[in-house]
C-alpha positions in Angstrom: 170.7 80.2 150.7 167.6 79.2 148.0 165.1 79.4 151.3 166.6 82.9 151.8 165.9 84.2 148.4 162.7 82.1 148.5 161.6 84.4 151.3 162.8 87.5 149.7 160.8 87.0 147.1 157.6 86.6 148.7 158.3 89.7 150.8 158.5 91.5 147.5 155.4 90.2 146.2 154.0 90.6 149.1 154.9 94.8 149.2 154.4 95.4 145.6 150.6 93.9 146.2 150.1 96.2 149.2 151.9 99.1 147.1 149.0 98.4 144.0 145.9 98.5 146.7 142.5 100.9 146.4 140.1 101.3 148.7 136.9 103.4 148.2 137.2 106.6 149.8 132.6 106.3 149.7 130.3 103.7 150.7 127.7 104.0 148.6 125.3 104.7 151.8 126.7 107.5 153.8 129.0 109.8 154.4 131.4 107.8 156.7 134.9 109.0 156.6 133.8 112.0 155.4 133.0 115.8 157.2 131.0 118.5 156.1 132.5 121.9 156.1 129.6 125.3 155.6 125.7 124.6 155.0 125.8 123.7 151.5 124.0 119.8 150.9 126.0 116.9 150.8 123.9 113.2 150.5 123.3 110.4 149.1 121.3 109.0 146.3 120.8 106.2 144.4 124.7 104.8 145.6 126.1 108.3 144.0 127.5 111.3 146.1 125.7 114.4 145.7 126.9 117.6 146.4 124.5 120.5 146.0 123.8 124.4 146.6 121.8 125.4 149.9 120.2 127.9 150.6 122.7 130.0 151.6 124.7 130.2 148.1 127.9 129.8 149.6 131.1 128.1 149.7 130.8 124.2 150.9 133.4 121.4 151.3 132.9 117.9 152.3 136.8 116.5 153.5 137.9 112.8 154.4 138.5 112.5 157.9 142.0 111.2 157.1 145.0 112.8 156.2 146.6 111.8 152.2 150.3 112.8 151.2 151.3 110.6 148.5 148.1 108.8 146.5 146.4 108.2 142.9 142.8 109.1 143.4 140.5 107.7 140.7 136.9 109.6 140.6 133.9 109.5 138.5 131.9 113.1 138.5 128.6 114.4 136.3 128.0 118.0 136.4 124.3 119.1 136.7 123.4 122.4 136.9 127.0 124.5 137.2 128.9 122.0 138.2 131.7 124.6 139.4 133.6 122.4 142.3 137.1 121.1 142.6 139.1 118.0 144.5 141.3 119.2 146.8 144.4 117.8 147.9 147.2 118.5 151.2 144.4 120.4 152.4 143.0 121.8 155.6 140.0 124.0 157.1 139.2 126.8 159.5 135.9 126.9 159.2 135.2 127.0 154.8 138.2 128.9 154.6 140.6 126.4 153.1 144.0 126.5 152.2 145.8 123.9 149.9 145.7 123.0 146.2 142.2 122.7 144.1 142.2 120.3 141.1 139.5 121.8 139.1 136.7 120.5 137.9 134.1 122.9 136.2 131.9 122.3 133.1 134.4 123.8 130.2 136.0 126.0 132.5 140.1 124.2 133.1 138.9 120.8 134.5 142.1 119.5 135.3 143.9 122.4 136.4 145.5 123.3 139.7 144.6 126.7 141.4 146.2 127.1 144.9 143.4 128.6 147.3 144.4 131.5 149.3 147.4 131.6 148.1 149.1 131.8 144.5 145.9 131.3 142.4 146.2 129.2 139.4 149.5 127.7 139.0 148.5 125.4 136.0 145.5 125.6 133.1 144.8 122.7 130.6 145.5 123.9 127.0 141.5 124.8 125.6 142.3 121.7 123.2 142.4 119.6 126.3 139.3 120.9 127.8 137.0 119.6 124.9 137.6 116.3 126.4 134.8 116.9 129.0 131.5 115.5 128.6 129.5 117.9 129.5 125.9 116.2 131.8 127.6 113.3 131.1 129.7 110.9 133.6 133.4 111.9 133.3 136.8 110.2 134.9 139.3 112.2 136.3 142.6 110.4 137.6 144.5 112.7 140.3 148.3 111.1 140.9 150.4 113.2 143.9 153.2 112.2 144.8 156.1 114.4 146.5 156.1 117.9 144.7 154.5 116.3 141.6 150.7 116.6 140.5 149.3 115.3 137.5 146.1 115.1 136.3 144.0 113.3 133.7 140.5 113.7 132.2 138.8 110.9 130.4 142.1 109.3 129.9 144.0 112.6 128.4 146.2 113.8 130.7 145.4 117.9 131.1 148.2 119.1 133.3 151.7 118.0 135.3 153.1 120.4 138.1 156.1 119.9 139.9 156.4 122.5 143.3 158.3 122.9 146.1 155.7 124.4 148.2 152.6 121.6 147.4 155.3 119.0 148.1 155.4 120.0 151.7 151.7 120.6 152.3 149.8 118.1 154.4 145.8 117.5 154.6 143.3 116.3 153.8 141.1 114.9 149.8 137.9 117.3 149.9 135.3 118.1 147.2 134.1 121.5 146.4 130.7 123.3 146.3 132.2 127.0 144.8 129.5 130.4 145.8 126.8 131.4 144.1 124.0 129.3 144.3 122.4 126.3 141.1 125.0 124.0 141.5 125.0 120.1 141.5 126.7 117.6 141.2 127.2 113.7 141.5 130.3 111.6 142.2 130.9 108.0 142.2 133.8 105.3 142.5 136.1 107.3 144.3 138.8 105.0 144.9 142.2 105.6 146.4 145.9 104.0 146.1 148.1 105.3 149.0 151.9 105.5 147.3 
């Protein structure tokens, strides 16, 4: 009976450490695991992401080649230039048309909230108290949780918004980061790191 609940035990422990585990979702040399999506630039520099306007001033998404349901993604983002961009999540592509939900991340402009592309539009803005907490050309950490039909999202440490919906909780696709139209924006992203739920 005691070697019984001696091996129960380390089966727990051995789950709730597989249940706590990141991995990096970015090298820090490439672009492996990830896909580009339209003609907008995506490299790297320095060990940093960087995701910048092209030529052609429009839309441009750079997607991880796996599929994410339930996760807490933990990023690190400065906004040069514009900034405007967004981390999507349940995703997917036909061509840069995407369809799934944008957390938003835009210099003063409802970092934080959700906005569901081709579809409902925003579905949740931080209060403008909450958006002072961006540093603006400064390095900023934003903390993404999703699990089921709940999203909620933190800035800095300050949580901005938390959405619970029927219709996110049954999307499925892919984490991708967003280059929004209109030309002059850049910016870079470091320690992406991901814990599967």
């Amino acid at each position: 009976m005691k070697r019984a609940v001696f091996y129960i035990s380390v089966v727990v422990f051995l789950l709730s450490c597989a249940s706590t585990k990141t991995t990096s979702l970015f090298n820090g040399t490439d672009l492996t695991g990830w896909q580009t999506y339209g003609t907008e630039k995506w490299y790297v520099e320095n060990g940093e992401l960087i995701s910048e306007s092209g030529p052609n001033k429009e839309y441009g998404y750079l997607g991880t080649t796996k599929y994410y349901k339930d996760f807490v993604l933990n990023v690190e983002f400065k906004q040069e230039a514009n900034g405007n961009s967004g981390i999507f999540i349940r995703s997917t592509i036909d061509g840069v048309k995407i369809s799934g939900w944008q957390v938003e991340v835009a210099p003063n402009n409802n970092t934080g909230g959700i906005y569901e592309s081709y579809g409902r539009g925003w579905l949740i803005k931080p209060t403008a108290e909450k958006q002072k907490v961006l540093k603006a050309g400064a390095w900023n950490k934003m903390k993404i949780k999703v699990q089921g039909d709940t999203v909620t999202s933190w800035l800095n440490g300050v949580e901005m918004v938390s959405l619970t919906d029927e219709k996110i909780g049954q999307g499925e696709g892919f984490i991708a980061l967003q280059i929004h139209d209109g030309g002059g924006i850049k910016i870079r992203w470091r320690n992406l790191r991901i814990q599967e739920l």
